[in-house]
C-alpha positions in Angstrom: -17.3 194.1 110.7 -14.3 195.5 109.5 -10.8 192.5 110.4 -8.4 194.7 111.6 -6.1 192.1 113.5 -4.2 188.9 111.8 -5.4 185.4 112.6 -1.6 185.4 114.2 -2.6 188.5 116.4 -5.6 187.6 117.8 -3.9 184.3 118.8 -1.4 186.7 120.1 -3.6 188.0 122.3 -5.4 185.1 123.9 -2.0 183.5 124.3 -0.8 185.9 126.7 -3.9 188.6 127.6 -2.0 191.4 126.3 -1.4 192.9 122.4 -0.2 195.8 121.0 -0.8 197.4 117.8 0.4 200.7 116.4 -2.1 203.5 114.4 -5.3 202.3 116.3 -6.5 205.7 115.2 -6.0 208.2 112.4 -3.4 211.2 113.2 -6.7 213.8 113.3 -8.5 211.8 115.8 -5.3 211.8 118.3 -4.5 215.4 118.0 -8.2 216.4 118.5 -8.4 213.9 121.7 -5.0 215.4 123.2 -6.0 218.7 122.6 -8.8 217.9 124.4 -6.5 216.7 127.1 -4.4 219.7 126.8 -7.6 221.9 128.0 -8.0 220.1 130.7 -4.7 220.0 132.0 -4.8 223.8 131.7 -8.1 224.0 133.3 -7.1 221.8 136.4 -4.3 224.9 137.2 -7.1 226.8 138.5 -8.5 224.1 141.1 -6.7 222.7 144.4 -9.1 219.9 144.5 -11.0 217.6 142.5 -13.6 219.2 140.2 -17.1 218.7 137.9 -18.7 218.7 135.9 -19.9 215.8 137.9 -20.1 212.1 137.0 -23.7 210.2 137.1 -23.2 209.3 140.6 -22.1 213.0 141.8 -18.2 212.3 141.9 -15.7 215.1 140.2 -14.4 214.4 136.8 -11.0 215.3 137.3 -9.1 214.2 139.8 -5.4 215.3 140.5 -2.4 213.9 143.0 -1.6 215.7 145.8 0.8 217.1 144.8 -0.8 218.8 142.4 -0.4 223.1 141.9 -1.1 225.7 139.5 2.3 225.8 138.6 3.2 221.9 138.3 -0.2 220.2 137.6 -1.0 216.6 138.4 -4.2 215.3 136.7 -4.0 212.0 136.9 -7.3 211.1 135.6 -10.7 211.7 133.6 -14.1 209.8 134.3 -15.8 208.8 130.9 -14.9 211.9 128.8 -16.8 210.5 126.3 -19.9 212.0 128.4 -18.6 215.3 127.8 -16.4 215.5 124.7 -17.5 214.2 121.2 -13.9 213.6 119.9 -13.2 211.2 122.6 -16.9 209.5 122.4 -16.1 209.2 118.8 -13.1 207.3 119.3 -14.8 205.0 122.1 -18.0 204.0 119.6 -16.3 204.2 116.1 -12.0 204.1 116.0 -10.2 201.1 114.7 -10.0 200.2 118.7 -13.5 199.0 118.2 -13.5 196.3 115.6 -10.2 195.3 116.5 -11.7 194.2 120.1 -15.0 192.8 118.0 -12.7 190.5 116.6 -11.2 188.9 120.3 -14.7 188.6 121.9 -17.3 190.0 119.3 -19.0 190.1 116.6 -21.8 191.7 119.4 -20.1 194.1 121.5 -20.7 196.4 124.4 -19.8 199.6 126.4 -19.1 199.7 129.9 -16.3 203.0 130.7 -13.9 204.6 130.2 -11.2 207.0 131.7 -8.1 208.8 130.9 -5.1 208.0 132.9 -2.4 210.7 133.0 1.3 210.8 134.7 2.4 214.1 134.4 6.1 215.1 134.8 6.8 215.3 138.4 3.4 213.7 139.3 3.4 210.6 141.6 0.6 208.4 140.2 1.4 204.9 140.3 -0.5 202.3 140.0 -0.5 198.5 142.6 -1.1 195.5 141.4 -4.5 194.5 139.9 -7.0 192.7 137.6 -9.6 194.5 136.4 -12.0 191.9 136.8 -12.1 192.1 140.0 -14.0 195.5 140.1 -15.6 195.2 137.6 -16.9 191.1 137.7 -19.5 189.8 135.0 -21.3 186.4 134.3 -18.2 186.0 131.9 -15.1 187.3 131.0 -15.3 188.2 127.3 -14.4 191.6 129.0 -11.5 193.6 126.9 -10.0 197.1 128.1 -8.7 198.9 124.7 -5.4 201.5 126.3 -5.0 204.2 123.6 -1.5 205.6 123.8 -2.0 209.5 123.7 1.6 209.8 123.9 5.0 207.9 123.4 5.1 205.7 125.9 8.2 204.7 127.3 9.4 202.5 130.6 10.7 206.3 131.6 7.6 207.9 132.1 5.3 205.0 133.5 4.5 202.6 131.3 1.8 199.7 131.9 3.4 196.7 133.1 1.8 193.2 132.8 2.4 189.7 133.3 1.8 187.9 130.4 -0.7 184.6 130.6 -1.6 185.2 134.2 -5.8 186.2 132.4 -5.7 182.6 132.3 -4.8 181.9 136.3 -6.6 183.0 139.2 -8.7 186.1 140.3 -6.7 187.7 143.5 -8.5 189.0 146.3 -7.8 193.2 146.1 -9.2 192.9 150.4 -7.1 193.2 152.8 -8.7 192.0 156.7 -11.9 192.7 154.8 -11.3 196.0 153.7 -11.5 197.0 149.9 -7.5 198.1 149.0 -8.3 197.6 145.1 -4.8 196.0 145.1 -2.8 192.5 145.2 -1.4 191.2 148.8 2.3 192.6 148.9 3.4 188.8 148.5 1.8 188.5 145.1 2.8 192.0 143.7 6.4 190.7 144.9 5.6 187.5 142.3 4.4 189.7 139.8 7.0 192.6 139.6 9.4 189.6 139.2 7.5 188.1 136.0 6.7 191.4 135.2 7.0 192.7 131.0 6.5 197.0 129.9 4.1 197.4 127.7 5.6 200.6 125.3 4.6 201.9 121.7 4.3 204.7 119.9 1.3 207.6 120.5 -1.4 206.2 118.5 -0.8 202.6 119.5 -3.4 200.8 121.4 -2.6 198.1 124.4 -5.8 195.5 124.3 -5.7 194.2 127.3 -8.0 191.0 129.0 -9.9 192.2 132.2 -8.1 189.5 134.6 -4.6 190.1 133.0 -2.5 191.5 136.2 -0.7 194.7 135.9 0.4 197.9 137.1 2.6 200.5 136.7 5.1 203.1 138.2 5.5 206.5 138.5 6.3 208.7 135.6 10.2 209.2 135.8 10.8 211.3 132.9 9.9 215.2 131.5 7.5 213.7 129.1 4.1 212.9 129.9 1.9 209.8 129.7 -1.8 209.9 128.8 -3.4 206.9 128.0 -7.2 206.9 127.0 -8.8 203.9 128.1 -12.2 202.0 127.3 -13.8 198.7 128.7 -16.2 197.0 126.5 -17.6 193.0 126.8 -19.0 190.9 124.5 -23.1 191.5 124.6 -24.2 188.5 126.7 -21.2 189.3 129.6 -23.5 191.2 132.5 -22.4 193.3 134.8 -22.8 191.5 139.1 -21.5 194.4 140.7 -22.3 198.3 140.0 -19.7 199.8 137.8 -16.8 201.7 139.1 -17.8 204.4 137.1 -21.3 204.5 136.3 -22.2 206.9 133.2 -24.9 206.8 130.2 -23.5 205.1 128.0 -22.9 202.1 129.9 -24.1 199.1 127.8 -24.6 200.7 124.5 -24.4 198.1 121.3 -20.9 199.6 119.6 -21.2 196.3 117.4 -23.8 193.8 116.2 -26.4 193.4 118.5 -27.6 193.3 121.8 -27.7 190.0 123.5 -31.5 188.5 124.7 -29.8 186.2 127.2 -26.5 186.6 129.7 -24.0 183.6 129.1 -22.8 182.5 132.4 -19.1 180.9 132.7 -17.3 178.9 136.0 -16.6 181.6 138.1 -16.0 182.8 141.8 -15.1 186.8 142.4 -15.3 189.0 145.6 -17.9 191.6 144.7 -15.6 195.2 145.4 -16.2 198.3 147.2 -16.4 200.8 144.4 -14.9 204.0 144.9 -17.1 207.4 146.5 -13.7 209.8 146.0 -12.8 211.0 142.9 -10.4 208.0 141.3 -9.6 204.5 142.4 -6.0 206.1 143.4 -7.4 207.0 146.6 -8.9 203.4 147.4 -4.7 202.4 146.5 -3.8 204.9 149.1 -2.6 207.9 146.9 -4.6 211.0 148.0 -5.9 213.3 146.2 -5.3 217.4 145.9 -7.3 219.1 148.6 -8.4 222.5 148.7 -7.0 224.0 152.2 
């Protein structure tokens, strides 16, 4: 396995949940995924609601904001491209991304999903308060989410914003009077938008990120988008208690070393979530999607 991160990086990382590091993947690998992107920004200009192909589990691939047009577009997210484009499954099984996550919970590493998250100008995606652990709960937490920037990403057009250490405190109900909201009680988003750091780099950089780490993110603000491509992978022995948010066939390929014979189980408690039917986890936050009149 190739050591991609310094000893003082990876201690980085599991000091605070949260690292950044710039050219996570070679210039020709992030102009062939963003001109992937580009075609499907294009392509969403002829739709006015969410469209296929379809995921495993029969949901749309894109999904776009409501406020989404032919002449101002708002695709705000992907499902698992990597099921349908080769540049972006080569990026999610062999980039840089990869071994640097080996290193924080590897050397036997695994694929759960992954999506593209996009805040075009004049879109109004944001995103609440969350950890991703709590959709997506395993017997442990060696669970790391790699966020490739596809684009400069400033606090201007809606950067991630996390809350450094907080991987290492609780796991926060996303119910609300037992009903799945996928998002923090407004007294503890309050906490957290107060502690709250941006996470910004150059395109190319990649945000590695731990699963229980809280975070969210505001609307783009600027005339420059923000694509992010972003993957989930666990170390080989975490297993899945809850059907994924976004089921697809590659879920649980090796991408490193081995697979794992047994499931290593850590002290835990976690409300098993209501994974989305629509389109995108936006719509469980309460941000609808387009629809077709």
């Amino acid at each position: 396995m190739s050591q991609v991160l310094s000893q003082a990086q990876v201690d980085a990382f599991w000091r605070n949940g949260v690292l950044t590091v710039e050219s996570a993947v070679t210039p020709e690998q992030l102009s062939r995924l963003n001109a992937g992107l580009a075609g499907w920004v294009e392509e969403s200009r002829a739709h006015t609601a969410p469209f296929g192909p379809p995921t495993v589990d029969d949901r749309p691939r894109f999904d776009m904001g409501a406020e989404h047009s032919a002449d101002h577009p708002a695709l705000r997210r992907v499902n698992n491209p990597s099921d349908i484009s080769a540049d972006y499954f080569e990026v999610m099984s062999n980039a840089r991304t990869v071994d640097m996550i080996a290193q924080l919970i590897g050397p036997n590493l695994k694929f759960h999903h992954c999506k593209i998250n996009v805040k075009l100008p004049g879109a109004r995606t944001e995103v609440a308060y969350h950890q991703d652990f709590a959709y997506t709960p395993h017997t442990n937490d060696d669970v790391v989410t790699a966020l490739l920037m596809l684009d400069d990403v400033t606090e201007d057009n809606g950067c991630l914003m996390v809350v450094p250490g907080t991987h290492k405190g609780p796991i926060y109900s996303l119910f609300r009077d037992g009903v799945f909201t996928g998002r923090m009680a407004d007294e503890i988003e309050t906490d957290m938008l107060a502690r709250q750091i941006p996470v910004t780099g150059k395109a190319g950089s990649v945000c590695l990120m731990h699963s229980r780490l809280a975070h969210g993110s505001a609307a783009n603000a600027s005339q420059r988008p923000r694509g992010l491509y972003i993957c989930v992978y666990t170390a080989a022995d975490a297993v899945p208690i809850a059907r994924s948010p976004m089921p697809n066939p590659n879920e649980g390929r090796i991408v490193r070393g081995v697979a794992s014979p047994t499931a290593r189980m850590i002290p835990l408690e976690v409300e098993l979530p209501k994974q989305p039917k629509s389109a995108s986890f936006f719509t469980v936050q309460g941000q609808a999607s387009a629809a077709a009149e």
